[in-house]
GULO-623722 format. One line per field, with one value per residue (C-alpha): x, y, z; residue number from 1; residue in one letter. Coordinates in nm, 3 decimals, decimal comma, always signed. Layout:
% GULO-623722
px c(X|...)
py c(Y|...)
pz c(Z|...)
num c(NUM|...)
residuo c(A|...)
//
This chain:
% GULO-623722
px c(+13,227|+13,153|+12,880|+12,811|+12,812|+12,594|+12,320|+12,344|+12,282|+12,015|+11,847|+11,854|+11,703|+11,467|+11,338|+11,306|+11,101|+10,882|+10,918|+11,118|+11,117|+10,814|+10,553|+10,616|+10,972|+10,926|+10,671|+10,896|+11,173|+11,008|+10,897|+11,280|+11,317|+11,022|+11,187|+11,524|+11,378|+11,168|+11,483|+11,664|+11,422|+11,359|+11,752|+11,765|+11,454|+11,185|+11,003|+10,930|+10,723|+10,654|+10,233|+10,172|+9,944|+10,132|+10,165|+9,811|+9,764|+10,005|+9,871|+9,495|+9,571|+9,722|+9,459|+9,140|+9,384|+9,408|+9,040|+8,976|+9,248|+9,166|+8,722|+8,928|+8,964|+8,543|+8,577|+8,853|+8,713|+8,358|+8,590|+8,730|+8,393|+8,254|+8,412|+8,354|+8,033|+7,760|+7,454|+7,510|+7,465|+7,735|+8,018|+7,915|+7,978|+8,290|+8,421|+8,335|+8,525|+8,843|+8,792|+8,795|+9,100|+9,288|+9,181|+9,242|+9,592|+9,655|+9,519|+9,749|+10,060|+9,975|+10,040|+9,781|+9,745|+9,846|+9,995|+9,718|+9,983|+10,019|+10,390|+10,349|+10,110|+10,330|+10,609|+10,440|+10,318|+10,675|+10,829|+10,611|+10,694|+11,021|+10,981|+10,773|+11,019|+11,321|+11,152|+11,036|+11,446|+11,526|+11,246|+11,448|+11,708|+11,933|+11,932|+11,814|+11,878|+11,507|+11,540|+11,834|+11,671|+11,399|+11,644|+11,794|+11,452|+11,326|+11,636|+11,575|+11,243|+11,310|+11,616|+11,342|+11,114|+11,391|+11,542|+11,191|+11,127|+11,416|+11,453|+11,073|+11,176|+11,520|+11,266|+11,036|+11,302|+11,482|+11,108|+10,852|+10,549|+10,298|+10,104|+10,334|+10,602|+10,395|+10,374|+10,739|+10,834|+10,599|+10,648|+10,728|+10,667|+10,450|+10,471|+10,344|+10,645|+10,699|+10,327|+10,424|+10,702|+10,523|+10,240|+10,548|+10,706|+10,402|+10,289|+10,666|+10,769|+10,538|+10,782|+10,673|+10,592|+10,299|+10,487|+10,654|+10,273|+10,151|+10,421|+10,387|+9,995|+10,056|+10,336|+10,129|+9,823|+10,040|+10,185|+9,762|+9,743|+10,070|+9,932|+9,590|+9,702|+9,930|+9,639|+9,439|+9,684|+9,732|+9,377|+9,402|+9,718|+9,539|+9,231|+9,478|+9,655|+9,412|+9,239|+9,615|+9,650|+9,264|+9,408|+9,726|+9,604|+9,291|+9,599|+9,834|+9,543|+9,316|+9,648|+9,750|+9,468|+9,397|+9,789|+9,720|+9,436|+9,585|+9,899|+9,632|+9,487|+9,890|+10,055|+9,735|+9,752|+10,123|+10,151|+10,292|+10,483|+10,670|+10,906|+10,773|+10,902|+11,232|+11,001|+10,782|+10,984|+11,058|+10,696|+10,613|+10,831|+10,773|+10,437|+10,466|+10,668|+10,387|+10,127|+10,275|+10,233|+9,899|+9,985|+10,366|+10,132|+9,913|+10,221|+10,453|+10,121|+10,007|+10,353|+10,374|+10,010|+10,050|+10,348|+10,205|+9,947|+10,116|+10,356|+10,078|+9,858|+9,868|+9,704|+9,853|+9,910|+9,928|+10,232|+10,301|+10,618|+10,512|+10,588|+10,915|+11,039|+11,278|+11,197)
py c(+10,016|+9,990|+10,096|+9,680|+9,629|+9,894|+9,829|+9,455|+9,583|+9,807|+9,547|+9,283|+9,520|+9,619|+9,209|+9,170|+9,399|+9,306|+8,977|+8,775|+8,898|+8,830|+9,074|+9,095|+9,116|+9,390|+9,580|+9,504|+9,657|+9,963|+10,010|+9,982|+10,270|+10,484|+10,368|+10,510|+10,798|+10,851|+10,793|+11,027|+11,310|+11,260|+11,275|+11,625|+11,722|+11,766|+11,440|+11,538|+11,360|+11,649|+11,724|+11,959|+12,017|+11,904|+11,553|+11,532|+11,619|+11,338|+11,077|+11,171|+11,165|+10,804|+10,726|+10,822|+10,693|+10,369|+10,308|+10,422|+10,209|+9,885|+9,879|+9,845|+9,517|+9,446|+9,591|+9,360|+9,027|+9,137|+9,133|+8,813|+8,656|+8,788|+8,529|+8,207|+8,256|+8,157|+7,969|+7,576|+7,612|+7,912|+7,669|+7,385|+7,551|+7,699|+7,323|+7,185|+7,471|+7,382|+6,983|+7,082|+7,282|+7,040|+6,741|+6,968|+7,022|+6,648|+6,569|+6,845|+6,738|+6,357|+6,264|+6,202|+6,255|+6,584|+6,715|+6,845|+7,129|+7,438|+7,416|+7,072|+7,170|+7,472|+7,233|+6,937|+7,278|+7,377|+7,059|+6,908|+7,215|+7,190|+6,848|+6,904|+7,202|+6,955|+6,669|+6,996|+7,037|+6,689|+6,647|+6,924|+6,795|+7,058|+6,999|+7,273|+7,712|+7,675|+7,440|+7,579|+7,873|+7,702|+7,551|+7,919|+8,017|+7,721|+7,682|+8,024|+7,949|+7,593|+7,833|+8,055|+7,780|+7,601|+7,895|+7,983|+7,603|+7,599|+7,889|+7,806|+7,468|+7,623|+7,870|+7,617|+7,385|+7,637|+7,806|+7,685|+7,510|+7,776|+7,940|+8,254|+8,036|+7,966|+8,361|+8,449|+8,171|+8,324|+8,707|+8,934|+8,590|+8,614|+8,388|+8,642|+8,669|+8,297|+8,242|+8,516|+8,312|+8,002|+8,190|+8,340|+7,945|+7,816|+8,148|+8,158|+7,779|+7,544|+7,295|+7,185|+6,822|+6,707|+6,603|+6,942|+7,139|+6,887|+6,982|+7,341|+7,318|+7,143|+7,426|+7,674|+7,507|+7,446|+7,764|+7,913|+7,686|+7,805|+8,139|+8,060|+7,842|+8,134|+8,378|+8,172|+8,131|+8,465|+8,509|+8,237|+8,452|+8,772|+8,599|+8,439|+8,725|+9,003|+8,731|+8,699|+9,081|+9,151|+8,899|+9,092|+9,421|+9,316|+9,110|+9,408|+9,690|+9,624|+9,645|+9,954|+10,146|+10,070|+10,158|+10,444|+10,538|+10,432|+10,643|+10,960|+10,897|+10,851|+11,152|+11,355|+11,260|+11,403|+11,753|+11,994|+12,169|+11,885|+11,717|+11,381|+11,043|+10,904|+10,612|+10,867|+10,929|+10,603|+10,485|+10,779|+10,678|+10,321|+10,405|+10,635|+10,361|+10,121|+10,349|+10,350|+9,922|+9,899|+10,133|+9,932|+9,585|+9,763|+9,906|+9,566|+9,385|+9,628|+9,690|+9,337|+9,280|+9,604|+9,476|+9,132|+9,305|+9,568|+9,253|+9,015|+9,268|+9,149|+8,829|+8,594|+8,655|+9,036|+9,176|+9,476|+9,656|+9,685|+9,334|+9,336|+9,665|+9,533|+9,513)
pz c(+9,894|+9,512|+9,319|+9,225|+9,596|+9,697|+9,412|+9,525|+9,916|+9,783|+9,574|+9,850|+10,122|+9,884|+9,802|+10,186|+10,234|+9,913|+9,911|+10,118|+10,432|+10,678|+10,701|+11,090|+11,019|+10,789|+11,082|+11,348|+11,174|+11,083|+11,466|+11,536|+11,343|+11,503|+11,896|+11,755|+11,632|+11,941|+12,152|+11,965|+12,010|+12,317|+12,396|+12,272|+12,476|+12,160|+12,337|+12,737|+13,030|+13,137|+13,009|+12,783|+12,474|+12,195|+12,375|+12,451|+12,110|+11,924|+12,190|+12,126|+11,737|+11,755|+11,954|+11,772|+11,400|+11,534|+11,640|+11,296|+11,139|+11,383|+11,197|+10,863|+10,967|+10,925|+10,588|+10,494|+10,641|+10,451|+10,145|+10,247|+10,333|+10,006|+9,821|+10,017|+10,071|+9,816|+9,717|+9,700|+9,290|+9,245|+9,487|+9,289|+8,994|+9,114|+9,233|+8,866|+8,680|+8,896|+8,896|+8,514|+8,491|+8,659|+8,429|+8,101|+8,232|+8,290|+7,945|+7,826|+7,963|+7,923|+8,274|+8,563|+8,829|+8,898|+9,205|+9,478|+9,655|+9,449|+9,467|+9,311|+9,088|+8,915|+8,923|+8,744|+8,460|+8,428|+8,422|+8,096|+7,912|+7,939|+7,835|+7,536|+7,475|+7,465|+7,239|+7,020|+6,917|+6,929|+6,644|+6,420|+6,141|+6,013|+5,652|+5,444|+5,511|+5,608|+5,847|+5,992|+6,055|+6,246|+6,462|+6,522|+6,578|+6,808|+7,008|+7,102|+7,225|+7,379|+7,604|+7,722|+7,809|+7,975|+8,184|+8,347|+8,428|+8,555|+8,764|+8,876|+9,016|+9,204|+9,375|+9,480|+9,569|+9,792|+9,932|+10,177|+10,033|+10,146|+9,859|+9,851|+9,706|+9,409|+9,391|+9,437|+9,206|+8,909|+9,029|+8,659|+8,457|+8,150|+7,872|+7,603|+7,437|+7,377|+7,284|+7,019|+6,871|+6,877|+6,630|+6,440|+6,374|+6,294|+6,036|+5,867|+5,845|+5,608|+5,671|+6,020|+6,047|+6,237|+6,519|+6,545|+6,544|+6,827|+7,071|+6,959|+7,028|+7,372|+7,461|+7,376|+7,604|+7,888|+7,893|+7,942|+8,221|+8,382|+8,325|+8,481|+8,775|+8,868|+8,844|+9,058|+9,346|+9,314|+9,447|+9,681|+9,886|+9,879|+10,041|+10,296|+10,306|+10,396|+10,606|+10,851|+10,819|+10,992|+11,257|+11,344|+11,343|+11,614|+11,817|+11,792|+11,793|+12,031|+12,321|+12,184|+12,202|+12,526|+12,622|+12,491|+12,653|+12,954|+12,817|+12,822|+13,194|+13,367|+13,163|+13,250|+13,611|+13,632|+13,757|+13,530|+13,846|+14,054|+13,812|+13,640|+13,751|+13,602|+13,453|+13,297|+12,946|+12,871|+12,950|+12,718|+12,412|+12,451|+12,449|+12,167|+11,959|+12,026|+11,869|+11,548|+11,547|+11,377|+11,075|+11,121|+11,048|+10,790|+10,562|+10,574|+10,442|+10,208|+10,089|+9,965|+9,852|+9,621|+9,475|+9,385|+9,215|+9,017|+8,872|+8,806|+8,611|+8,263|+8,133|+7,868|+7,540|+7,651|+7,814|+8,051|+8,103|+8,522|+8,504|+8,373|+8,593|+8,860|+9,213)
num c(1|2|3|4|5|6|7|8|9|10|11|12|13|14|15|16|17|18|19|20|21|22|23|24|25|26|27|28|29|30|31|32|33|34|35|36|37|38|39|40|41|42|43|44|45|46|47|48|49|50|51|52|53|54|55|56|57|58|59|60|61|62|63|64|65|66|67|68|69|70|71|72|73|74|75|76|77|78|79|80|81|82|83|84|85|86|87|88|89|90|91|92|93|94|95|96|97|98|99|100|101|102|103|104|105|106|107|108|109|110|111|112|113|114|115|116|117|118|119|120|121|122|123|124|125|126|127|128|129|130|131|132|133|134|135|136|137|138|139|140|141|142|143|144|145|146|147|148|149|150|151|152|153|154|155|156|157|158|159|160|161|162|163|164|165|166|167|168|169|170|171|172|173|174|175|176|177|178|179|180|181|182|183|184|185|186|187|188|189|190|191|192|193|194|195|196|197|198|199|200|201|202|203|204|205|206|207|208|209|210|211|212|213|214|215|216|217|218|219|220|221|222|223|224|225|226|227|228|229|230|231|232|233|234|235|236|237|238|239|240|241|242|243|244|245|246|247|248|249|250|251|252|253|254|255|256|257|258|259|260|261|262|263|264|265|266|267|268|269|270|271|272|273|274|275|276|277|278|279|280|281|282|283|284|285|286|287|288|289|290|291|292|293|294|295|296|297|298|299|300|301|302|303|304|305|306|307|308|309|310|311|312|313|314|315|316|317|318|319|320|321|322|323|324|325|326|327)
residuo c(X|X|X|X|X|X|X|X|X|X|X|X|X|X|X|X|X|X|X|X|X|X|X|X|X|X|X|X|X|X|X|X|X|X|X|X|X|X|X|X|X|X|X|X|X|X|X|X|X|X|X|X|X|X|X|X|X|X|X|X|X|X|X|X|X|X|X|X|X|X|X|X|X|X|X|X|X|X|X|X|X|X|X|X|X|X|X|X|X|X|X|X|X|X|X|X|X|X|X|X|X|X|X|X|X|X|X|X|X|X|X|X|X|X|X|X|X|X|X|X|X|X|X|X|X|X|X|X|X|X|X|X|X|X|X|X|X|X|X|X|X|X|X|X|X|X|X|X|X|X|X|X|X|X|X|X|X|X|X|X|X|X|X|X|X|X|X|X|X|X|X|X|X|X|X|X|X|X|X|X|X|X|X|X|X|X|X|X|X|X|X|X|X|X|X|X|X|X|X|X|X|X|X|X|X|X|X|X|X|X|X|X|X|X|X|X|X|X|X|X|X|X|X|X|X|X|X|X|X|X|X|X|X|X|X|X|X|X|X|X|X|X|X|X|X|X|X|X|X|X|X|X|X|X|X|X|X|X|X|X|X|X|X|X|X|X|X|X|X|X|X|X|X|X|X|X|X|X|X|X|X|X|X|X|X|X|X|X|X|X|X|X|X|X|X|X|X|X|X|X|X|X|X|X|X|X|X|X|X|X|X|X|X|X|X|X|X|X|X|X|X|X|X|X|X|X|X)
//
């Protein structure tokens, strides 16, 4: 195998597990790897049914981790709760201020109504900057150095523009239309860089017409609301997010603590001096695997929720390098 083909394997595994992949997916698949592990020790006799105080120990210590880990769930629904909850002033308030986003980015774009889904919504953003971007070149003439330098300059900028709405509508295109498509489909993408340029045309070239600033002024506005409407589904997965993650872990946490208490009362009840049943290790790995589910759950989600966060840190016109760091 190549070195190309193994950094393309790497990178792949690596986006499933990030991004991609589904969070039970991701859990299930690191359990897979705890039940061959726990096979394999067991195998070279490390893991016994027989009782004895190391095993009452790991089975007591999963036991008492996962109670603890399981009340996390309060703290994260209080979180969760924290938000949509409120006096009938502050969710008025909060309705008005996104009733009024909305119209300022129809007015923007010159086209209403918007979209209502968020995957429509970041399409209809992309989509009128590329078009302003496009009717931005066609307005340029090349007839002086100047002006041929603005063209240099501009067709750089109206490729940039292009390339993300672009590769914004084949990711929505080829994704669900949950909210976490709006999220992989904006994940690293901050326009600081062309909001820059935009402030470098308009300081260096006197020779703009007034057609030419009005598209630049409506780029550079649509490109705040792409920023913002990104932001705020941003928010609107994490609250989703942690909300289906305090779900799984009382569905899959609750059952395993009581296997494993029930795990504690049958391996206690074996002697230690007649042999143990033939069912008796694989009750006890299986059992064992299972105990490692809720922190299984807890990693795949957190895994991904970090991420998001660390590449959505930075707010337009200010870029970070997190953001541009690969997967």
């Amino acid at each position: 195998m190549s070195d190309d083909e193994s950094t393309t394997i790497d990178s792949s595994f690596a986006r499933w597990a990030l991004v991609s992949g589904t969070r039970v997916s991701v859990a299930a698949a690191l359990l897979l790897g705890v039940l061959v592990l726990a096979v394999v020790t067991a195998s070279v006799g490390l893991l016994s049914g027989t009782p004895s105080s190391p095993m009452y120990f790991l089975f007591s210590s999963i036991f008492g981790g996962n109670l603890t880990l399981v009340t996390v769930v309060l703290s994260i629904n209080q979180l969760v709760l924290s938000r949509e909850l409120g006096a009938p002033g502050e969710l008025h308030q909060r309705i008005r201020e996104a009733v009024e986003y909305r119209r300022e980015a129809e007015e923007t774009s010159g086209s209403s109504p918007s979209p209502v889904s968020p995957t429509g919504f970041l399409r209809f953003l992309h989509e009128a900057v590329d078009a302003d971007a496009r009717a931005l070149r066609e307005s340029l003439s090349v007839e002086t150095t100047e002006n041929e330098q603005l063209h240099t300059r501009v067709g750089s900028l109206v490729d940039d523009l292009s390339g993300d709405a672009e590769s914004v509508r084949r990711t929505l295109n080829a994704s669900s239309v949950d909210i976490f498509a709006v999220i992989e489909a904006t994940l690293g993408t901050n326009h600081a860089s062309q909001l820059y340029e935009i402030a470098a045309i308009e300081a260096e070239f006197d020779g703009l017409t007034d057609e030419q600033e009005r598209l630049l002024d409506r780029i550079r506005e649509q490109l705040l609301h792409i920023d913002t409407a990104r932001k705020y589904f941003r928010t609107v997965y994490i609250e989703k997010e942690l909300s289906y993650l305090s779900r799984i872990l009382l569905y899959v946490g609750v059952p395993v603590e009581i296997l494993t208490g029930g795990v504690l009362a049958v391996y206690g009840a074996v002697g230690s001096t007649p042999p143990p049943p033939e069912w008796m290790l694989p009750f006890v790995v299986v059992s064992l695997t299972a105990g490692f589910a809720p922190l299984a759950v807890l990693f795949a989600f957190v895994l991904r929720l970090s991420w998001v966060a660390q590449r959505n840190t930075s707010v337009a016109p200010f870029a970070d390098a997190a953001e541009r760091d690969g997967i």
